[in-house]
ROSE-723505 format. One record per residue (C-alpha): residue in one letter; z, x, y. Coordinates in steps of 0.05 Angstrom, whole numbers. Each point is the difference from the previous one (the first is absolute). Layout:
<pts>
+------+--------+--------+--------+
| type |      Z |      X |      Y |
+------+--------+--------+--------+
|    A |      Z |      X |      Y |
...
+------+--------+--------+--------+
</pts>
This chain:
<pts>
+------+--------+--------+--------+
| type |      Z |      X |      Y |
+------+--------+--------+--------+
|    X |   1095 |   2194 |   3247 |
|    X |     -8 |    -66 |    -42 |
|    X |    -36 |     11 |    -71 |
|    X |    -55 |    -42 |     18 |
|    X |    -12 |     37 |     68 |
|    X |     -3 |     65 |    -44 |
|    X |    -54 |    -31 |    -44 |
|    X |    -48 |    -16 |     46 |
|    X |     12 |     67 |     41 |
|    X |    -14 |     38 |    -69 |
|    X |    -60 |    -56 |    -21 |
|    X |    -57 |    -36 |     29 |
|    X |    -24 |    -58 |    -33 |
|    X |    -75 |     -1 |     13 |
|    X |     -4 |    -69 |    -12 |
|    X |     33 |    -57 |    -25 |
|    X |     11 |    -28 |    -64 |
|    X |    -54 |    -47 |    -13 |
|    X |    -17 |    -59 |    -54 |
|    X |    -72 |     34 |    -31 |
|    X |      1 |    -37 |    -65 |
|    X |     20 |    -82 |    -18 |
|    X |     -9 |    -30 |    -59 |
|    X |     34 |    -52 |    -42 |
|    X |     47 |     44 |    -32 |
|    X |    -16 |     62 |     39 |
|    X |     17 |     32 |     58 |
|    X |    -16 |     69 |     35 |
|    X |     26 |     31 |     60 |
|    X |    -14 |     70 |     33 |
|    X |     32 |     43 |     55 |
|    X |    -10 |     74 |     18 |
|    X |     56 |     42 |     18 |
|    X |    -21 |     71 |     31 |
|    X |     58 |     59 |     23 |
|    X |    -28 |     65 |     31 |
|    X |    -23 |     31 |    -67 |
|    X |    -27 |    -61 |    -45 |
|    X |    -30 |    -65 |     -6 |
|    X |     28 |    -56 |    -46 |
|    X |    -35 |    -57 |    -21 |
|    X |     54 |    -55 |    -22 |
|    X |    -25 |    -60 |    -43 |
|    X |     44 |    -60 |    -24 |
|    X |    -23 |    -48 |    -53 |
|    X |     41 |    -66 |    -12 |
|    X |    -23 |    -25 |    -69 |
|    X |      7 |    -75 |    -22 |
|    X |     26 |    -16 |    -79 |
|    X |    -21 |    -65 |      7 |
|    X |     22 |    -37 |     59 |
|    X |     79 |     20 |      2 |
|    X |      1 |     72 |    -18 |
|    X |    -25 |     55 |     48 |
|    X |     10 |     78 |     -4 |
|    X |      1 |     35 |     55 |
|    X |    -26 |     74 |    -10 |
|    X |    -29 |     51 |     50 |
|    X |    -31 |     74 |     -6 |
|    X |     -5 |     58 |     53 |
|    X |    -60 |     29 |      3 |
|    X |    -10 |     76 |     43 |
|    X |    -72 |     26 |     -8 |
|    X |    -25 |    -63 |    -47 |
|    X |     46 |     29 |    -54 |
|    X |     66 |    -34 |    -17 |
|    X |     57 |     24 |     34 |
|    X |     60 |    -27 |    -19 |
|    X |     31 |     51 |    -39 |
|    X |    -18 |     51 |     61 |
|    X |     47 |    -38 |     44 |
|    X |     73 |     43 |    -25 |
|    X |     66 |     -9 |     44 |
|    X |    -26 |     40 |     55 |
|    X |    -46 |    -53 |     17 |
|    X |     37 |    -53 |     -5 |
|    X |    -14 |    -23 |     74 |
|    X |    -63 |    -18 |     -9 |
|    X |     20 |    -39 |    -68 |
|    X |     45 |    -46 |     48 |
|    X |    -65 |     -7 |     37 |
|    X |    -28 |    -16 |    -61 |
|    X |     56 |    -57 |    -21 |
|    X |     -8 |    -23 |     70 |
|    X |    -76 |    -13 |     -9 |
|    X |     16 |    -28 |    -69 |
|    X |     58 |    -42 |     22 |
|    X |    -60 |    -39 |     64 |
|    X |    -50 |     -9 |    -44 |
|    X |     57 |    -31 |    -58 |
|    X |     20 |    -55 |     57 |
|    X |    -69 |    -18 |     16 |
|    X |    -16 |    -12 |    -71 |
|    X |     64 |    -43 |    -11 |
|    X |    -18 |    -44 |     57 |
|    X |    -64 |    -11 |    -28 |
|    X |     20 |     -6 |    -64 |
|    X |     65 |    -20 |     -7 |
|    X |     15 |     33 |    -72 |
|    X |     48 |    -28 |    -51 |
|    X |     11 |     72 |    -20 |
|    X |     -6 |     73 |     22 |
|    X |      8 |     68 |    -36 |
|    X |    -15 |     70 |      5 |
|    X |     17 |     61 |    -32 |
|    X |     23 |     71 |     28 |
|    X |    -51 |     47 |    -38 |
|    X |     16 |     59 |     34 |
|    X |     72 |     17 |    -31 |
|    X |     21 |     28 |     54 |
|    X |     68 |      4 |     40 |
|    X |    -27 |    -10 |     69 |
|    X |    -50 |    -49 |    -18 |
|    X |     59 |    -44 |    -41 |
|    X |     36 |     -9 |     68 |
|    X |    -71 |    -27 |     38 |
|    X |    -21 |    -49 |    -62 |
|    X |     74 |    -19 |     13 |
|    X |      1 |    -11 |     75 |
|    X |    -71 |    -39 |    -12 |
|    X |     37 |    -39 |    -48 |
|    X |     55 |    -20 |     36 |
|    X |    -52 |    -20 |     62 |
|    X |    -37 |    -48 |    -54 |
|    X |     77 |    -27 |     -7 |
|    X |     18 |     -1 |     69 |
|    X |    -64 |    -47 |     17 |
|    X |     45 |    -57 |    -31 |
|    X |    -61 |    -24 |    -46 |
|    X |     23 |     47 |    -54 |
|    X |     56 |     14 |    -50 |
|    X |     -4 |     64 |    -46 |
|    X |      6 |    -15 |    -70 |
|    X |     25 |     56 |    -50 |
|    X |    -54 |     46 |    -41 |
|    X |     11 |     36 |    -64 |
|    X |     -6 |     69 |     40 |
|    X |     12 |     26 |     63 |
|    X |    -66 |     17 |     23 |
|    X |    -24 |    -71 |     -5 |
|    X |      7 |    -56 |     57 |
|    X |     -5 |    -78 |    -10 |
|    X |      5 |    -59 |     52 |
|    X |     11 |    -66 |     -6 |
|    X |    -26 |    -46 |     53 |
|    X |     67 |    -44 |     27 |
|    X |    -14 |    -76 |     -8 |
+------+--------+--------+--------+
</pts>
C-alpha cells in the first residue's frame, strides 16, 4: 500500500486548506484534519519582514487547545497529513507572493517530526524556485529565492 494511500485511509480531511486571512505582510490559512477519535484544527500563518522575508509557522489545535506537543511518534501519520496541508497552502502563497526568502523552524525537537520538516524542505527545493541556505542550528530552515 503506498504511504499516501495509508494516510487518507487512516484520515479524513474535512475540508480543505483555505486562505482566511490577507494582509500586506500577513497571511493565514486553516484546514481540519479529523481520525476516528479527534478533531484537529490546523492553522498556518506566513508572516512578511518587510517585503522579502516571510516565516512560515503553523499550530495544531485538538479541542481549541494547542496540540502540537500531543502529536508523539505514534501519530506521526497524521503529522505527514499535517506537512501535506502545510506544504498546499506554502505553494499557493509563493505564487502569490513570490518571496525572496523563506524560513521556518522545527519547534517540536523531535526525531519523527525532524524527518517531515525535512521532506517539506526538500519539496520547497524541489519546486526549482528555491535553494537552501545554511543556518546556525539544525532546527532552523532558510530559502533563497533562485534569480
Amino acid at each position: 500500500m503506498r504511504l499516501q494511500q495509508y494516510i487518507n485511509e487512516g484520515f479524513e480531511v474535512l475540508q480543505d486548506i483555505k486562505l482566511i486571512t490577507k494582509d500586506r505582510f500577513n497571511y493565514v490559512y486553516e484546514g481540519i484534519i479529523k481520525d476516528d477519535d479527534n478533531e484537529y484544527k490546523l492553522k498556518i500563518n506566513m508572516r512578511g519582514y518587510g517585503k522579502e522575508l516571510w516565516s512560515i509557522s503553523f499550530l495544531i489545535y485538538k479541542n481549541k487547545k494547542i496540540a502540537a506537543s500531543k502529536i508523539e511518534p505514534k501519530n506521526l501519520s497524521i503529522t505527514k497529513t499535517i506537512i501535506e496541508m502545510v506544504m498546499k497552502a506554502t505553494k499557493d502563497f509563493i505564487k502569490k507572493e513570490n518571496p525572496e526568502e523563506l524560513s521556518f523552524t522545527n519547534a517540536t525537537g523531535m526525531k519523527g517530526a525532524r524527518k517531515l520538516y525535512d521532506r517539506f524542505a526538500k519539496m520547497i527545493i524541489k519546486s526549482g524556485k528555491y535553494n537552501s541556505i545554511s543556518t546556525d542550528f539544525p532546527e532552523d530552515y532558510e530559502f533563497r529565492r533562485i534569480k
